[in-house]
C-alpha positions as a Python dict, from the first residue, in 0.01 Angstrom:
ca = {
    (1, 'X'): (0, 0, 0),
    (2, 'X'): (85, -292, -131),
    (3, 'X'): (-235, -558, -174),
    (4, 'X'): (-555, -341, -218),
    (5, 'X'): (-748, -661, -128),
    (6, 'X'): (-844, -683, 147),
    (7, 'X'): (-902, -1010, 327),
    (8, 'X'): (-1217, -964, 562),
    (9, 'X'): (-1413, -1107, 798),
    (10, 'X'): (-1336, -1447, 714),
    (11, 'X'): (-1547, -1797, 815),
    (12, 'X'): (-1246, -1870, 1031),
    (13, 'X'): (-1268, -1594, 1227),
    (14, 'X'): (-1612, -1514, 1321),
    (15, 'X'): (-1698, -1712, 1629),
    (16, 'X'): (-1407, -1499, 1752),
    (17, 'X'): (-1578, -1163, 1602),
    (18, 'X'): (-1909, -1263, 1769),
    (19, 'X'): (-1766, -1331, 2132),
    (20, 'X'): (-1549, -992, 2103),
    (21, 'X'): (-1903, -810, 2022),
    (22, 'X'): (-2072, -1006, 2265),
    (23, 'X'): (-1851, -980, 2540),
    (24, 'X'): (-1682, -635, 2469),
    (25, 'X'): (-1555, -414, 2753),
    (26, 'X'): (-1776, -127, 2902),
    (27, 'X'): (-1530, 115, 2716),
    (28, 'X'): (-1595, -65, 2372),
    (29, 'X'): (-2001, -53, 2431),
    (30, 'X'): (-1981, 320, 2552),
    (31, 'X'): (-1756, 415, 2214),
    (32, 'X'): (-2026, 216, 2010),
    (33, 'X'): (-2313, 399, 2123),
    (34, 'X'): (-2151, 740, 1956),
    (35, 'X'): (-1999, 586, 1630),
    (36, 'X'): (-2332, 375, 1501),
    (37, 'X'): (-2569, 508, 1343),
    (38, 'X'): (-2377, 702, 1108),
    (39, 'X'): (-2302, 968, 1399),
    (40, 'X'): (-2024, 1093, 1323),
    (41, 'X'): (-1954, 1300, 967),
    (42, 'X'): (-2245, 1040, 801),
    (43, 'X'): (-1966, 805, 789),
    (44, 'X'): (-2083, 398, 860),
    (45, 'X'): (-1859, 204, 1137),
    (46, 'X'): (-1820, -153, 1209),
    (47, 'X'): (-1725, -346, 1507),
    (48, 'X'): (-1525, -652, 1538),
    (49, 'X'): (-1405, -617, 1188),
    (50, 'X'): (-1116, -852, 1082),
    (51, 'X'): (-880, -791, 800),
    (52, 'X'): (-629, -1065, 782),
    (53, 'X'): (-536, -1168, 1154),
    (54, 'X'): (-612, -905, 1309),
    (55, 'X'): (-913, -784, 1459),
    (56, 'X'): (-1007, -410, 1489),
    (57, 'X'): (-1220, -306, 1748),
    (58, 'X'): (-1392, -7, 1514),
    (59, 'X'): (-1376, 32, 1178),
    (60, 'X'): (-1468, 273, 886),
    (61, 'X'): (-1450, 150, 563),
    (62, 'X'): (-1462, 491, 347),
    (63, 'X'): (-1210, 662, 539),
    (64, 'X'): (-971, 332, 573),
    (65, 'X'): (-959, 463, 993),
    (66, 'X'): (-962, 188, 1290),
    (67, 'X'): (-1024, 260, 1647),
    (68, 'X'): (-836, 48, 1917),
    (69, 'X'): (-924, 47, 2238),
    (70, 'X'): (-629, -37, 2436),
    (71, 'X'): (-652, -191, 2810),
    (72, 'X'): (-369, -278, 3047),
    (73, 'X'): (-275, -598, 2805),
    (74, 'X'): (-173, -310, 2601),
    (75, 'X'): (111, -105, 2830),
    (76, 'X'): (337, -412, 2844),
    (77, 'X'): (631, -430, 2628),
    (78, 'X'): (512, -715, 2412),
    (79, 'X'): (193, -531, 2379),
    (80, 'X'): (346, -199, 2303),
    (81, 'X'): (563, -395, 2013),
    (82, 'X'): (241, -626, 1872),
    (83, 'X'): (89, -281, 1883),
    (84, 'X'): (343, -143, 1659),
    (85, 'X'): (334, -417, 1453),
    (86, 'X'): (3, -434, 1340),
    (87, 'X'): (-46, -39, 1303),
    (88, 'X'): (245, -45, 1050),
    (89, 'X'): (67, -364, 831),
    (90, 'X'): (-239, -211, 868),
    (91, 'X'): (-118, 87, 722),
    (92, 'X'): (192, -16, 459),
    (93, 'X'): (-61, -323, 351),
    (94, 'X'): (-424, -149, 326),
    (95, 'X'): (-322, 202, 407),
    (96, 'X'): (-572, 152, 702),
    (97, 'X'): (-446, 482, 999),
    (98, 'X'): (-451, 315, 1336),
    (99, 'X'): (-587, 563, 1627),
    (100, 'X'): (-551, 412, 1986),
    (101, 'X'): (-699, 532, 2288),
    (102, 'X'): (-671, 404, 2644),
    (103, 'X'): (-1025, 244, 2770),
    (104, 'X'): (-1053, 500, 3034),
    (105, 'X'): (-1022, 819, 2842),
    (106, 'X'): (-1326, 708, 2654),
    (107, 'X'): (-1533, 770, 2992),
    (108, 'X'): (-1295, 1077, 3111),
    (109, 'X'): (-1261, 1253, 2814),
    (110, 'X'): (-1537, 1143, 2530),
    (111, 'X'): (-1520, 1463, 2388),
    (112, 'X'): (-1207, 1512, 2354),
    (113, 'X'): (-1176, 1137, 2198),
    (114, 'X'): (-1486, 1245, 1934),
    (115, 'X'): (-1291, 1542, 1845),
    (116, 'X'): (-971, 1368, 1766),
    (117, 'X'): (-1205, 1082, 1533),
    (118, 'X'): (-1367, 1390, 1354),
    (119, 'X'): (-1054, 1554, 1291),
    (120, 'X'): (-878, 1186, 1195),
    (121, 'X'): (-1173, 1190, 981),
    (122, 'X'): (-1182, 1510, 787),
    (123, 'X'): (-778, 1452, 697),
    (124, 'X'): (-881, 1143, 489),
    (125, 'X'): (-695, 904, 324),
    (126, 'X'): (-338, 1127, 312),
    (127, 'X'): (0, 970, 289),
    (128, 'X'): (82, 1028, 669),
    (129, 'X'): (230, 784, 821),
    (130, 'X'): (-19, 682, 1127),
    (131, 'X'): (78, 719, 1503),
    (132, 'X'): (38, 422, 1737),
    (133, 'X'): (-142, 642, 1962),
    (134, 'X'): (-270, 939, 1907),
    (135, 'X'): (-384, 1117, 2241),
    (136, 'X'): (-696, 1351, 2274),
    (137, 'X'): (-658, 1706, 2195),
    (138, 'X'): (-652, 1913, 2554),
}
């Protein structure tokens, strides 16, 4: 990590961070429902968070974790690379981890996707690298 500012939700950005909540995909909404609240370990999420540029679709503060929701936009080769790109800033910059799920496993496999958040959750802040997706445990 090399700036432990953080630069966050900014004026600039947040007609863009109200029109991503407002408008969000079915798969963001359906995530939301089981992360607010403090759901999941007590811990408190927010949603259209920026830091810097980018825009996370989840994010939790106290364990520096961000959920991305990832739609077809995603499975392209530029998307693949900006994908990369921002999980290793997020992470060399902040030491933010990156986990990345497809929009559809949210409504296939929620458990499985919970699981995988609670276990992302429990290994804290550790010097491991993140993964630019990190499937559901089978």
């Amino acid at each position: 990590m090399t700036n432990p500012k953080i630069t966050h939700n900014t004026k600039k950005q947040r007609d863009i961070r109200r029109e991503l909540h407002q408008h969000g995909t079915p798969a963001e909404a359906t995530l939301w429902k089981f992360l607010k609240g403090r759901q999941i370990n007590n811990l408190r999420w927010r949603r259209q968070f920026s830091i810097e540029t980018y825009i996370l679709d989840f994010y939790c503060p106290a364990a520096r974790l961000c959920i991305e929701l990832d739609g077809a936009s995603h499975f392209t080769p530029d998307g693949g690379y900006n994908d990369e790109r921002r999980t290793e800033s997020l992470w060399q910059k902040h030491g933010i981890r990156t986990l990345r799920f497809e929009n559809k496993l949210i409504f296939e496999q929620p458990e499985n996707i919970l699981e995988t958040i609670r276990i992302a959750l429990t290994e804290g802040t550790q010097q491991t690298p993140p993964s630019a997706t990190l499937p559901p445990p089978l």
